[in-house]
C-alpha positions, 0 to 999 in steps of 0.5 A, a space after each residue: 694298141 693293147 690287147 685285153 683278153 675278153 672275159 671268160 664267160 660260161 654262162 651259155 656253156 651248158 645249153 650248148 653241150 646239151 644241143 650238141 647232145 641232142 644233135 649226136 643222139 640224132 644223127 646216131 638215130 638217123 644213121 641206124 635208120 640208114 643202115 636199113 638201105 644201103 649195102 654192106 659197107 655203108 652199114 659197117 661204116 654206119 656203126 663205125 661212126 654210131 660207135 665213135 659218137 657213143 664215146 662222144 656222148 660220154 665225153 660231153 655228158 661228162 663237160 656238162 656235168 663239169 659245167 652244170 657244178 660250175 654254174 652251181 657254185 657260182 650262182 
């Protein structure tokens, strides 16, 4: 039996970078709500996360971007 790769297909892409845009920016806004009532720790934690989420976004912003171009160029 032979084995064909399947298509590479792009074209759904970009709305789920832009979900998952959407659910980092969430989850950083519910955690910033959180740290009003937990201790210490849990706050450090919280914006230790929050942090790393930040620089998720970049990076996601950057491949929708990337995607958004490739859309264009091939409408």
């Amino acid at each position: 039996m032979e084995f064909k790769p399947n298509p590479d297909d792009r074209s759904d892409n970009a709305s789920k970078i832009q979900n998952a845009i959407n659910n980092t920016r969430e989850n950083m806004k519910e955690a910033e709500a959180s740290m009003k009532f937990g201790n210490e720790q849990d706050r450090q934690n919280a914006l230790a996360k929050n942090e790393r989420r930040e620089e998720a976004l970049a990076a996601l912003q950057s491949e929708l971007k990337d995607e958004q171009a490739f859309n264009d160029a091939n409408d």
